[in-house]
N, C-alpha and C positions, 0 to 999 in steps of 0.2 A: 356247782359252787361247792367250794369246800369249806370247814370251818376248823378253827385249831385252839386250844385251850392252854389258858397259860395260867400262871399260880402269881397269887401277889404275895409281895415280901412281907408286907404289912400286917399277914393274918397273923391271929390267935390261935394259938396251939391247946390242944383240952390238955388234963391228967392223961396218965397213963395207969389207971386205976384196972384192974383187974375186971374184964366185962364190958365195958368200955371201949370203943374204938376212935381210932382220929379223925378227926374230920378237916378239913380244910377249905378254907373258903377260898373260892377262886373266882376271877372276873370272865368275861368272854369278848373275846376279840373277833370279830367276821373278816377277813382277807378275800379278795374274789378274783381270779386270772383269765384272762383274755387274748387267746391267740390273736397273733398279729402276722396279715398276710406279709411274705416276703416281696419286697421292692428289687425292680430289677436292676442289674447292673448296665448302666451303660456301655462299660468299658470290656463286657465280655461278650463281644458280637463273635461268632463262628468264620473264620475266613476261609473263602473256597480257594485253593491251588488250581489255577490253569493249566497246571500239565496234565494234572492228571484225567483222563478219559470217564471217570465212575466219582459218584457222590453215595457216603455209606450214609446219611442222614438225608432229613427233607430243608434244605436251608428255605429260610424267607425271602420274601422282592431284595428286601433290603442288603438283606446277605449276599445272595445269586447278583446282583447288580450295584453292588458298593465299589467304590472308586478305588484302583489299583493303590495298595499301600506304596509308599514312599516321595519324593520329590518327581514333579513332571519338568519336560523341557519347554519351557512357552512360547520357543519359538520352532517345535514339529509341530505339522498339523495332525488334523484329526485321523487323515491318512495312514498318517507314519505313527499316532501313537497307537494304531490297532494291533492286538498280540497277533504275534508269528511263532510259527515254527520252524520256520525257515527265513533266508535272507531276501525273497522277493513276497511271502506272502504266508499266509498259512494253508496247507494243505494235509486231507485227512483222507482215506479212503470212501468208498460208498459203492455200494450196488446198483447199478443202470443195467435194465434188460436190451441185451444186443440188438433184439429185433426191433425195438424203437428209439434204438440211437441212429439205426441205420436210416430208417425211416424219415427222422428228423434232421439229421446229418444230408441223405442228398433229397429232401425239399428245399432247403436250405440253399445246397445248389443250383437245384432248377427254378426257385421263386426268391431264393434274398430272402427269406424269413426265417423266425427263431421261432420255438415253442416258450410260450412264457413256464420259468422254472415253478412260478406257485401256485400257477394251475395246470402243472401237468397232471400229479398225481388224479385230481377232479376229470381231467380230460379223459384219462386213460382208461378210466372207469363208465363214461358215456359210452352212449350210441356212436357209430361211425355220422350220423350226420349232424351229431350234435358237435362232434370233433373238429365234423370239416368246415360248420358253421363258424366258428368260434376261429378255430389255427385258423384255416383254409385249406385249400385243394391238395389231398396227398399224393403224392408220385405212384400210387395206383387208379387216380383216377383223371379222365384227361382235362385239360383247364381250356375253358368256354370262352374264343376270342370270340372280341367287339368287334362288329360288326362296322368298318369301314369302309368309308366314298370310295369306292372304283371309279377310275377314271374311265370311260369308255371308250373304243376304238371303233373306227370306221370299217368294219367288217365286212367284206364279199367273199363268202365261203362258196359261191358257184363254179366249180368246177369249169363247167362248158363258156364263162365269161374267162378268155384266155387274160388279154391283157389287164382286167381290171381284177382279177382273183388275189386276193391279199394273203389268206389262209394265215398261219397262227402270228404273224407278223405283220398283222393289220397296226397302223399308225392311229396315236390316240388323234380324238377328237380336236384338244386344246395343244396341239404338239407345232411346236413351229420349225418347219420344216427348209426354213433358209440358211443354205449354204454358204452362202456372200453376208460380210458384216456388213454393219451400217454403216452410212456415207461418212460419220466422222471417225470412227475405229477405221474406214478404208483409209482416210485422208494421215493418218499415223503412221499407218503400214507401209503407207508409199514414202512419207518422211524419212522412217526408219530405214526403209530400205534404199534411199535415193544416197544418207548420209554414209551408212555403209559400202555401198559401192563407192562413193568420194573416196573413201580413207585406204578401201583397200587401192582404187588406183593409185594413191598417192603414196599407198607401202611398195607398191611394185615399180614406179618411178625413180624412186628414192634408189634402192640398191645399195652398192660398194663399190669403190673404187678398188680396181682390179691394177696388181704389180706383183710384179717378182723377185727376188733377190739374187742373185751369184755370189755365192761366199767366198771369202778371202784367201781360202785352202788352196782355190782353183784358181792361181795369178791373173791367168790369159786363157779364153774359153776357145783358143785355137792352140795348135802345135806348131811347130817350126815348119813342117812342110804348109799348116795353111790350113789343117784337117779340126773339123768342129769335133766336141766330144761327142757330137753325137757317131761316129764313123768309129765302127768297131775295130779294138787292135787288134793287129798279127804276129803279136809275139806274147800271149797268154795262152792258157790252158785250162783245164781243167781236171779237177779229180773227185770224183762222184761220191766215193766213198771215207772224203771227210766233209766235217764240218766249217764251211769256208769263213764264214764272220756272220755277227748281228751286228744291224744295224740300228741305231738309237737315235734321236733327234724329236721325235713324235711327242707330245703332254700327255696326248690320250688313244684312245683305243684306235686300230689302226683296221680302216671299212674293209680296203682292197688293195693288190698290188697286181700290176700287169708288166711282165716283160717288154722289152725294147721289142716288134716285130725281126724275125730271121736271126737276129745274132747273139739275143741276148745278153747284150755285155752291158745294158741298163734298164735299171728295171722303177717305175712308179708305183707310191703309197698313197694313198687317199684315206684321213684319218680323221680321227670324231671334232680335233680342234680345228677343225675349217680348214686344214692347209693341206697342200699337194705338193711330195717334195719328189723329186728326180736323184735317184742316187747310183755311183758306180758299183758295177759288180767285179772288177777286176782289179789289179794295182794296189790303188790305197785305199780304195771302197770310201772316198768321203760322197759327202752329199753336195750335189754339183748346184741344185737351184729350185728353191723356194717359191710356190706359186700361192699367192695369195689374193681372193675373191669373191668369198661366197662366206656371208653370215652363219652361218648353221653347219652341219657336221658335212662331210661330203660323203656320198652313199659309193657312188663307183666312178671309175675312168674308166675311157679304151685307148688304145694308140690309131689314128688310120697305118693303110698297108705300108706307106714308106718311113713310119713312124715320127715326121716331122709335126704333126700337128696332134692332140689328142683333146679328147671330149672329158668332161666332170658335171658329173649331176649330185645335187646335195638338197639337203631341206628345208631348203628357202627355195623351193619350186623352181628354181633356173637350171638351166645346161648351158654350159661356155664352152667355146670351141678357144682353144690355146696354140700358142706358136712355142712346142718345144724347145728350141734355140734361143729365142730372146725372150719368152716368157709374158709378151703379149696376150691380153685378151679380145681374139678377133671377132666373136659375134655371142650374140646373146638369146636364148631361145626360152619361154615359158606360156605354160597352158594353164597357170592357175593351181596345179595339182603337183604332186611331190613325185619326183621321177626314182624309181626303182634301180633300174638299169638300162643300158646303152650300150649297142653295138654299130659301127661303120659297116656299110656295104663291101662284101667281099672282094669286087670286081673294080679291075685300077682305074677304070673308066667310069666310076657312079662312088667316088669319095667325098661327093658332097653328098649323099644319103645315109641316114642312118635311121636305126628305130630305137623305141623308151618306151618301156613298162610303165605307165602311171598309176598311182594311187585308186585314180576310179575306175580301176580294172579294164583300162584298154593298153591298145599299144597305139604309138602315134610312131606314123612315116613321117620324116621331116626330109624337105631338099635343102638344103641352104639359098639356095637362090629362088625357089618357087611358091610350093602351098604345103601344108600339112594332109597326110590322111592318116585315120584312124583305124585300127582294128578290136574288132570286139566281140568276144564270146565268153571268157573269162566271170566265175563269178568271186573268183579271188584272189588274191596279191600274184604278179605275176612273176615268171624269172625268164629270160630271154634265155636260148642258147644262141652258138656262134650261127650263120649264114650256114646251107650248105654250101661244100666249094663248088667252084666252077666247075670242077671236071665230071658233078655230077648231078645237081638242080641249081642250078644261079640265081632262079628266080625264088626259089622256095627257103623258107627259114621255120625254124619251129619252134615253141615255146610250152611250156609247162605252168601248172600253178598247184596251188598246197593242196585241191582238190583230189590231187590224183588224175589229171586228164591231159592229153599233150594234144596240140592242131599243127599242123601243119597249114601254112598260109602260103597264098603267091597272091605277089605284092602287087604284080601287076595287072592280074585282073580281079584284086579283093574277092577271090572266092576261096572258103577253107574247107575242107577232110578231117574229120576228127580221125585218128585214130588207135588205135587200142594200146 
């Protein structure tokens, strides 16, 4: 406490007499001061910067975790209001020791588990069996299957019991071993199968109507002597070394083409649009007659030897035997199966025989007037060649397939020769 002295105006002043001094009366005032502690400021809280990585002071709760200055959007959620440093999230470096990334990295793949992040540090610092208690089994050490129900099998590992010796392909106990379904799954299968066979007889009944056309190019399909176009001329020629014509008329891809037999002065196309056209090779080269009869693409023709009549197999599984000249379809042949190819018997005296490569890798002999037979050794798509001629096996023909193997067959006593 301090005190301080003050003079009043009021006093009496002495002489100024020689020896004498002044005197002054004066009052006394006491004044007493008292520090007064500092009030804080509300308004000067310290704010911490996000970007930056280091804090050079110790902020408070309040400070470290006061609400972002400025206006929020109230319709982000809490998601989206969290700082980033980037456009999907925030990301910051850190130090992971490799050999327990790897570690946790493929448990992860061999068991589908995580290490929890906030007790790894704690983990990593245990025993290994307090580790493996806790995460679980680490990919050094092997994992203990449960112990489940074996089914048991009827086992006869006796060597000297021949027939009943099972050895490691012994049948379980509870195994049911029927080959045949039950009476009402049989009575389906024979439904299914009875209604199938109906439909397909009644696809192969059904068919097409078989015609041919003569187009208007060719006035009269005779000449003035009387002669059919099939009867080759004697007043053409030929020259090898040009280019004689194409012929055009087809939609689509054209299977096969076979010369007239001996004279070639006409030659058949067998093409992917179903049709079989007959055209000249000499003259005006038109197309003499349009044979149409078969659903699906036609695979090949042949002519027989006097070329009057010729064969077409296509893929609606039929062969038709045709009358060249008037474009009749005289008979109808099918096994079910999709014919390859077709050749006539060489011999002018067996022109009702022929053979066809079918689909299920045999060859079928057909008479026209008698019975079919089959050849078969093939295990795959087959390709006919021609008869040999008469002047040197008549009975024998031989054929090839994508295998690489060629047989030699006689037809007459169905015995075959492979050979090389």
């Amino acid at each position: 406490m301090r005190s301080v002295h003050l003079a009043d105006e009021n006093c009496k002043f002495g002489s100024r007499s020689a020896g004498e001094g002044i005197r002054f009366a004066t009052d006394t005032i006491k004044i007493s001061f008292y520090s007064v502690p500092i009030q804080p400021n509300a308004f000067a809280i310290r704010h911490v910067d996000l970007t930056k990585k280091e804090l050079d002071f110790n902020p408070k709760f309040e400070e470290l975790f006061a609400p972002v200055v400025g206006p929020d959007n109230p319709f982000k959620s809490e998601q989206c209001l969290l700082s980033k440093n980037i456009l999907t999230g925030f990301v910051e470096n850190a130090h992971f020791n490799d050999f327990h990334f790897e570690i946790i990295q493929r448990r992860f793949c061999s068991n589908t588990a995580v290490l929890n992040i906030t007790l790894a540090t704690w983990l990593l610092r245990r025993p290994p069996e307090v580790h493996t208690y806790i995460v679980g089994v680490t990919v050094f050490e092997p994992v203990k299957k449960k112990d489940a129900a074996k089914r048991k099998k009827l086992k006869n590992m006796d060597p000297a019991d021949v027939e009943g010796f099972t050895g490691p392909w012994a049948a379980f106990e509870d195994e049911n071993r029927s080959a045949k379904p039950d009476p009402e799954t049989m009575k389906c299968i024979e439904e299914f199968l009875r209604k199938r066979k109906k439909i397909s007889k009644i696809t192969r009944e059904e068919g097409i109507e078989e015609k041919s056309v003569l187009h208007s190019m060719l006035k009269d399909p005779y000449d003035y002597q009387g002669r059919s176009f099939l009867v080759p001329p004697h007043d053409v020629g030929v020259n090898l070394r040009d280019d004689i014509h194409t012929w055009t008329g087809h939609t689509k891809g054209v299977q096969a083409i076979r010369w007239f037999p001996g004279s070639a002065h006409l030659l058949l196309s067998a093409s992917m649009d179903c049709k079989i056209k007959l055209w000249e090779v000499y003259k005006q080269r038109r197309c003499i007659r349009t044979y149409v009869g078969h659903k699906m693409a036609v695979r090949d023709v042949c002519f027989n030897n006097a070329g009057t009549e010729f064969l077409s197999a296509s893929y609606d599984r039929y062969i038709k035997l045709w009358d060249a000249e008037t474009g009749e379809c005289k008979q109808r042949f099918t096994t079910g199966k999709v014919p390859y190819c077709i050749k006539f018997h060489p011999d002018e005296d067996k022109q009702n025989i022929f053979l066809a490569g079918m689909q299920d890798k045999k060859i079928i002999q057909v008479c026209m007037f008698t019975d079919v037979s089959s050849f078969s050794r093939s295990r795959s798509r087959l390709i006919i060649y021609p008869w040999l001629t008469h002047h040197q096996l008549p009975a024998y023909f031989h054929r090839s397939s994508l295998l690489e193997s060629c047989v030699l067959w006689c037809h007459r006593a169905c015995a075959d020769s492979v050979t090389a």
